[in-house]
N, C-alpha and C positions, 0 to 999 in steps of 0.2 A: 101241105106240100109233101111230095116224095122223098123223102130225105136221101134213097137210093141213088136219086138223079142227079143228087148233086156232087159237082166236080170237088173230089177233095185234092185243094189249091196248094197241099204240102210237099215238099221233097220226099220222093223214094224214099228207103236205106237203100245203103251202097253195097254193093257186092262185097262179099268177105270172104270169097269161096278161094282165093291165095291163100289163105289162113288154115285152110281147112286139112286136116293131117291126111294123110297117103288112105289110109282105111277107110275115112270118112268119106273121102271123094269118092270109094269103092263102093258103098256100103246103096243096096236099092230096097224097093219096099217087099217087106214078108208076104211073099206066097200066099203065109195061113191069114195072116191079118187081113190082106188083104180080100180075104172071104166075108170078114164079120157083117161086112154093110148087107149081106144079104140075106143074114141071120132076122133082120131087123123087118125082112116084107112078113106083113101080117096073112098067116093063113101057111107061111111056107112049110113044107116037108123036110128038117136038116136031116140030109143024110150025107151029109158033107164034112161037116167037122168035127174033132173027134171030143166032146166035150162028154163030160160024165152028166147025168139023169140028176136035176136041181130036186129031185124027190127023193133021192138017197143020199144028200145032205143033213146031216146027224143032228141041224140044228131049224128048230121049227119059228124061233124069233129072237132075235138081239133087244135086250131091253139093260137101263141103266136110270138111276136116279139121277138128276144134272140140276145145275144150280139154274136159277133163274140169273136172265142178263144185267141187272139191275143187283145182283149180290154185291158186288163190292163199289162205295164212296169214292167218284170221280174226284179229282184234284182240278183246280180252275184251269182254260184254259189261256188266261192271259194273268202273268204274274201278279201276285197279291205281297204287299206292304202291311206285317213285316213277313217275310216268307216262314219265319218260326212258327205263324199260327197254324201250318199242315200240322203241327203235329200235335196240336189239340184238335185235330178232325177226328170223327170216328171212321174207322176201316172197311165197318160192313152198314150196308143199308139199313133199313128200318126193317125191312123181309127177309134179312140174309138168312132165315132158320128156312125160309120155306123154296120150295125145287117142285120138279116136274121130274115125268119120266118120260123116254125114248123107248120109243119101243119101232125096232123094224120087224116088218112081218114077212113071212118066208113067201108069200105074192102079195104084188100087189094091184087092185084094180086098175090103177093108173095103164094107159096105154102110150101115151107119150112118154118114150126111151129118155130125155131130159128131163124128164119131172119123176120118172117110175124110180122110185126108191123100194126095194129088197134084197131078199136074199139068195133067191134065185138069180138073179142077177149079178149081186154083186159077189158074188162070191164065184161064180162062175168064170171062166175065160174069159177077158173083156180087150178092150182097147188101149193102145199104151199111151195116149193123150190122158188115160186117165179113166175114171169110174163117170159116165156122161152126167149125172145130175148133177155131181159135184164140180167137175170140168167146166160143167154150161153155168154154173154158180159163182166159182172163182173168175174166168174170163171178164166177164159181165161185170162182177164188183171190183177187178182189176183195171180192166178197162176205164170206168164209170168215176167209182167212187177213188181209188187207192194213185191212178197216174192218168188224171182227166185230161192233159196237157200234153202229152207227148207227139213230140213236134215231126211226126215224119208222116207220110202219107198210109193209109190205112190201118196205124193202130199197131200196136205188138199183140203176138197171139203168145199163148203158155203150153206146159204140160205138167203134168202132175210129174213129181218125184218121190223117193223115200226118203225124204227130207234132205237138207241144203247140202250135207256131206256127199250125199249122193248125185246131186244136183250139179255139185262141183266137179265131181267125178268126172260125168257123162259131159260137160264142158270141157275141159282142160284134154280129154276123149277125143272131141271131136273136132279142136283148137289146135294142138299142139302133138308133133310128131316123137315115138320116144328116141332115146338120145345113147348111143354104148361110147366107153371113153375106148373098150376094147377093138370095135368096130366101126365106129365114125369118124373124121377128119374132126376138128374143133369149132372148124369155121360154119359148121351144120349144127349144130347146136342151138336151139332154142333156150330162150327166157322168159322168166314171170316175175314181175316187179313185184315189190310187199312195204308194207310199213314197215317202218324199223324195228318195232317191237309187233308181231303178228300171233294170232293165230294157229296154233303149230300143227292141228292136225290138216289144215289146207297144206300146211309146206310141206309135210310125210306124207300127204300122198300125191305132192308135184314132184318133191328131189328122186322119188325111186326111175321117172319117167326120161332123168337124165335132165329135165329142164334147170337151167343155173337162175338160182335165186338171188334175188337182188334188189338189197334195201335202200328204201329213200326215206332221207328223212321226215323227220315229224314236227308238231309242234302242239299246241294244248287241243289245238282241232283237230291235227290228224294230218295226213301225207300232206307237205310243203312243195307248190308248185315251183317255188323260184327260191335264189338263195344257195350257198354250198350245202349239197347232198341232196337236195329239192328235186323234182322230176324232171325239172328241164335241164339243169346240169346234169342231170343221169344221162339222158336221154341223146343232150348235145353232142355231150364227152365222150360218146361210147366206144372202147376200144374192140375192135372187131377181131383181138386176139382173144379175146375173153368168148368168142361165139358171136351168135347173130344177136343183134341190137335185139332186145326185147320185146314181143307182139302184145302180151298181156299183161294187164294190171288184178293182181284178184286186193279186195280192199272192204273194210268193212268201214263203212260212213258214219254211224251213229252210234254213239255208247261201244266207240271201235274194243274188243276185245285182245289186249288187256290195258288198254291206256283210258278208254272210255270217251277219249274223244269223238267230238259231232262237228263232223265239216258243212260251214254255210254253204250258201250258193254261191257267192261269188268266187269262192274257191274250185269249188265243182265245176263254174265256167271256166276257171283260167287251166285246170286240170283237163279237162275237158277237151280246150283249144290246141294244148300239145299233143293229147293222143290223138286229133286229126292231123296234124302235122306228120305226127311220125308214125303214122296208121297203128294205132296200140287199142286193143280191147278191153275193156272194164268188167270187170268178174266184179258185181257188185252182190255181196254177202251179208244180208241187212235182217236179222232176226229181233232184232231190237229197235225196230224202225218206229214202234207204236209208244214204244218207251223215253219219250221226250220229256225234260221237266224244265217247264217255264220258273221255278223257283230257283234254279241252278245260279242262273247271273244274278239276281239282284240280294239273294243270300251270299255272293262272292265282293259285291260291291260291298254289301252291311260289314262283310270279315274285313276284308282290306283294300276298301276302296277302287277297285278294278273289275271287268265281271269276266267271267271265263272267256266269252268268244264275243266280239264286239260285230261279228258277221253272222254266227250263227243263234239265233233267237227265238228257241223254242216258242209259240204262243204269242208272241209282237209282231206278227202279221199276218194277214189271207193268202198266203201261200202261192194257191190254187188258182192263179190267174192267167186267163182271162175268165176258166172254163171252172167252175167251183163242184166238189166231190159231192154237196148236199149236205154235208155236216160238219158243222161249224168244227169240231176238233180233228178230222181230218186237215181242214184245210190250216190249221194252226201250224202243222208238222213241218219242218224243214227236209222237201222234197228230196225224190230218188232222182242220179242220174239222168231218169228216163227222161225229166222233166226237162235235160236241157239237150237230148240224145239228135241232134240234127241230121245224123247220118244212120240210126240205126249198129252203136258200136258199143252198144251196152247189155250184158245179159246178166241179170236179176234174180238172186236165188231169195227166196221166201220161205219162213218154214212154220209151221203149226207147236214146235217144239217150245215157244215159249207162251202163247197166247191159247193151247191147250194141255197137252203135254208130249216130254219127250218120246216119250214108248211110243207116242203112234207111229216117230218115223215116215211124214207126211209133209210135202211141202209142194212147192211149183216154181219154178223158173217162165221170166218173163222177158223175151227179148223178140227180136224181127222175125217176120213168121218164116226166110227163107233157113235159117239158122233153128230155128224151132224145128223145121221139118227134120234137117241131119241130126239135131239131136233125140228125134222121133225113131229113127232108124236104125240108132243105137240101142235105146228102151226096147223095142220088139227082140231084138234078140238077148237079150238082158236080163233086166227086170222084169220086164212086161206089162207090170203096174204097180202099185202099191199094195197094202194089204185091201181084199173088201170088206173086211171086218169093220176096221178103220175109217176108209174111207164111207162106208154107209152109212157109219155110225156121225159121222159129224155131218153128211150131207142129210140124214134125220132131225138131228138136233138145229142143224140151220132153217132147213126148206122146208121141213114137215111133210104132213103128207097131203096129196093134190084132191082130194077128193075125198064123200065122207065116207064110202066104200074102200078106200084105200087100204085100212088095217093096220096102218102106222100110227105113231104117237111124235109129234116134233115138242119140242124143245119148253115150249111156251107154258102156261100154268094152265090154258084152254088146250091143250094139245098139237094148235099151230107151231110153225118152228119162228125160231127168231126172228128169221129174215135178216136184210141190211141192216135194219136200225137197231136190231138187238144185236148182230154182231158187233157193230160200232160203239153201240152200249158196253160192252164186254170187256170190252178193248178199253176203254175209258175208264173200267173200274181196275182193270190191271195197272193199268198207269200209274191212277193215284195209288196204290197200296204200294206198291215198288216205290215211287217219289216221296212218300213218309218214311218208308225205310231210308232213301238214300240221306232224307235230311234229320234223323237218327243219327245216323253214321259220321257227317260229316260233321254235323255240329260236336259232337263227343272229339272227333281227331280234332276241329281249329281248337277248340278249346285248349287240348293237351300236345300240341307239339312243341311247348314251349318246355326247356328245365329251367325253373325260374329257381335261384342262389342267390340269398340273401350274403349281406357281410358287412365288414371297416374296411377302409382305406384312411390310411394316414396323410395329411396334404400342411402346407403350409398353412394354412386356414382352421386347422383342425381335426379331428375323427369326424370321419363322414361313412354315415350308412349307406352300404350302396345293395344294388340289386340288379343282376345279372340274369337276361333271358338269353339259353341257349338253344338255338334252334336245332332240333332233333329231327324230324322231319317236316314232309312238305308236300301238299299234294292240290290236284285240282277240281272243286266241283264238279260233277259230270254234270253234261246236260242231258245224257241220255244212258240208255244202256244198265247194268246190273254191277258194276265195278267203282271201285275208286283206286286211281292208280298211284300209289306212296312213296315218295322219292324220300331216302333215309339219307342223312347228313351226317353218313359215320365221319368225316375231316372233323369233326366238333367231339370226338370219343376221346377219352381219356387215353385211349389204348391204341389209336388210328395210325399212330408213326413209327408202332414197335411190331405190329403184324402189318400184312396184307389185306387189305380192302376186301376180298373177294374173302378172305377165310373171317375177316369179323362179322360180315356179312352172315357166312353161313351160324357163326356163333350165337348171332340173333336169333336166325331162325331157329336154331334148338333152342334157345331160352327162351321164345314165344310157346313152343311147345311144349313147354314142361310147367308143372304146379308151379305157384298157384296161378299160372295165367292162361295155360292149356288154350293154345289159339294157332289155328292153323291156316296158313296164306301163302301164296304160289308167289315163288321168288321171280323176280324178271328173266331170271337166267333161262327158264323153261320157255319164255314167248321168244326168245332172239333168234331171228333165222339164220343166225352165222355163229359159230365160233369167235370171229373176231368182237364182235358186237357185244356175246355173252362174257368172255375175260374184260372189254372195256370199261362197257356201264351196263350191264345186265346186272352183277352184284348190286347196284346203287336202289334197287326196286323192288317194292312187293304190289301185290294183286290182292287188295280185297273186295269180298263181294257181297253184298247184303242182300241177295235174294235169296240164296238156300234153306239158312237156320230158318227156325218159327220167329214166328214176329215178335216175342220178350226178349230173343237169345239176342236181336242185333245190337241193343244200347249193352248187355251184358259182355257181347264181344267184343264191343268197340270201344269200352272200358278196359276190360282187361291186356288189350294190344296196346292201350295208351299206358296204364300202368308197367307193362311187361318192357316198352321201351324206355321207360324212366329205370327200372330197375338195371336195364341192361348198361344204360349211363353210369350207374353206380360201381359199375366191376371195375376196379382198379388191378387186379393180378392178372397176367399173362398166361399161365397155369390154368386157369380157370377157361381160359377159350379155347386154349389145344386142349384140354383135356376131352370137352362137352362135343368139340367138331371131331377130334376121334373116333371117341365113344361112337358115334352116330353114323360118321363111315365105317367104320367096320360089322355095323351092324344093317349096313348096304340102306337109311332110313333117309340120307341128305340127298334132294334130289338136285342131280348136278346138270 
């Protein structure tokens, strides 16, 4: 049957062009751009555009030694009893010594524009949807494998970006109008909703734009739809002195940065049902989406009887229903937005930064294709694409090359490229290396957050030995994401009623820093998008991450921050904390 012919039975997306800032509605397609399609007839004469000669290009082929997809030991994708045994797995395959090379060649036989991988190409002027092999590769595995289920009628389309900062950029661009306190009335005033603890380089580059930030609260999953400080109390309560009720949500769902919470579905619907109500947009920010660990809850039941998120549950179910992605750990994931997007009011930054590296500065945004296009309009006079360095180079190592005349080398140990199933492959050995780390880390903190103090007590009864566990801090297994986010219980310090909270706070963090426990960790104060929020409980928090160090440093950090907080329990003189918090501001090191 023709699959073309048939009626897709889905809703539209809704219009969002109210939404769309003064420029944007201005903004029409490039002149030049729109030449290139005819760059593309075979046989033609350009003497049209002004593009420099792909033969006086200094660079004859792109070539790179690259791992094979199978280098690094997948983690299960349905939780295993006791979850401690990840960390008697090994890290790297049985092949992990042996790799492939990439090689792009400066032409290539290929004639087909979506399959032809080079350097003539790609490095040349190209289209702002992106680099076409790559473009027609990510769509397709977007589409397909990554958001099989999204619910509107014909599919979300993408474009390539220079990764998710920039991605956000060119949204919040084309979303939202800027804002002068000098030149605008109050009541024009746009907003962007955030978690209570976010992200901070989204909020520096929304607060310059004049949009007023504005937190909701959280809880161990992440933005709380109901409840005081929850989105629907945001959203109900809004005092229209404050500016216009706010259009958009930017939000990171999984392994949220820096709390590391993972919002199930059923939050995502109830989330979900009030930004239809109060027509609010989802800037959904998801670099960590591949990073789910089904050991998270039932290593949180083994510690204390509860498991992090009783809704969100890495690997406890097929996801992927009705329509399944083709691989069993895709479909384990606890879906994007897109999955429940009935209206088309969700747009989707992706980025290459953690599942290849950050230098490439390569990602794609996924949302309705009417929104896709103004964000296209943007890109041509912009960016105009990513790098083609970059971008060839990973559409090499993926797609390989189409022919045996081609000239290329993909990825593969025969010189084919990965394909789907080797990226998915890939993706599944990052997982597990990252999830042995997390349960490194976290088993070292539950173990030491206790100061356990022996002693007597005198009683009617007798001398009795007692033994005192004092809880020092406290944090919550992640399910997903590169963080563990540590709530410290300075009210339990010996010291907590003679100082300030916020300056023993900082006292820590310089005696984390200094011999013998040399350990460095982003205090909460850095992620609070307010003021008020950073003097309240920003002081109460640190941010660690077990993805950076090499893989011996994590059990050796995660000792030494447990030690470094035992000792800091031990400081009985006052002296000793203004001295060190001093010290350290005047040498401008505390970051406030």
């Amino acid at each position: 049957m023709d699959t073309s012919t048939i009626k897709d039975k889905r809703p539209a997306p809704i219009d969002l062009s109210h939404h769309y800032s003064r420029v944007t509605k201005n903004r029409v397609a490039s002149n030049i751009k729109q030449f290139y399609k005819y760059f593309l007839i075979p046989g033609i004469g350009n003497l049209a555009g002004g593009l420099p000669n792909h033969n006086y290009f200094p660079y004859d082929t792109l070539e790179a030694s690259v791992a094979l997809p199978n280098r690094f030991t997948p983690t299960p994708n349905k939780p295993i009893d006791p979850p401690t045994a990840l960390l008697s797995a090994a890290t790297l395959s049985d092949n992990a010594s042996s790799s492939s090379r990439v090689v792009v060649p400066k032409q290539s036989g290929t004639v087909d524009t979506l399959r032809k991988i080079d350097l003539a190409s790609a490095l040349q002027y190209g289209t702002a949807q992106g680099y076409p092999p790559l473009y027609s590769f990510l769509r397709q595995f977007t589409r397909e494998n990554l958001h099989p289920n999204v619910p509107y009628a014909g599919g979300p389309e993408i474009i390539l970006t220079c990764g998710s900062t920039d991605g956000f950029a060119k949204t919040i661009e084309a979303l939202s109008n800027t804002w002068s306190e000098e030149k605008e009335w109050l009541y024009e005033r746009e907003g962007m909703l955030v978690e209570e603890f976010a992200y901070m380089n989204a909020i520096q580059a929304a607060r310059p734009r004049g949009l007023n930030i504005v937190p909701v609260s959280i809880d161990a999953e992440g933005m709380k739809a109901g409840g005081k400080g929850g989105l629907e109390d945001v959203l109900e309560n809004w005092d229209t002195a404050e500016g216009k009720r706010p259009h958009l949500i930017y939000t990171v769902t999984i392994g949220q940065n820096p709390t590391s919470g993972t919002l199930g579905v059923q939050r995502r619907k109830d989330i979900y049902a009030l930004c239809c109500k109060y027509d609010v947009i989802i800037i959904e920010d998801d670099p960590y989406w591949y990073l789910q660990y089904p050991s998270a809850n039932p290593s949180s039941v083994a510690a204390r009887g509860t498991p992090t998120s009783s809704d969100a549950r890495p690997g406890e179910h097929s996801y992927n229903n009705p329509k399944s992605s083709g691989f069993p750990f895709l479909d384990s994931l606890v879906p994007s937005y897109l999955s429940v997007d009935t209206e088309g009011r969700v747009v989707r930054l992706d980025t290459f930064s953690k599942t290849v590296a950050p230098g490439c500065r390569l990602g794609w945004i996924t949302t309705q294709p009417e929104l896709c296009e103004r964000i296209l309009r943007i890109t041509e006079t912009s960016t105009q694409q990513p790098s083609g360095f970059v971008q060839s180079m990973i559409a090499e190592l993926i797609m390989g090359p189409q022919t045996k005349n081609d000239g290329g080398r993909g990825g593969s140990k025969d010189g084919s490229g990965w394909q789907v199933e080797g990226w998915v492959r890939w993706l599944e050995g990052l997982r597990g290396n990252y999830e042995r780390r997390m349960q490194t880390m976290c088993s070292m903190l539950e173990e030491g957050k206790h100061l356990v103090k022996s002693g007597r007590r005198q009683s009617l009864d007798g001398d009795w030995g007692v033994v005192d566990k004092v809880p020092m801090y406290d944090f919550v297994w992640p399910l997903g994401g590169m963080f563990v986010w540590v709530k410290v219980n300075l009210q339990t310090h010996p010291l907590y009623k003679k100082t300030t909270p916020a300056k023993l706070s900082l006292a820590l963090w310089v005696h984390l820093t200094e011999k013998p426990h040399l350990v460095l960790v982003s205090p909460g104060t850095i992620f609070s998008p307010t003021p008020e929020i950073a003097e309240t409980k920003g002081w109460q928090f640190y941010r660690l991450c077990f993805a950076a160090v090499d893989e011996p440093e994590v059990g050796k950090c995660s000792t030494r921050f447990v030690e470094g907080i035992k000792s800091f329990w031990g400081k009985k003189s006052l002296d000793d904390i203004e001295e060190s918090v001093k010290r350290w501001v005047e040498d401008g090191y505390i970051p406030m």
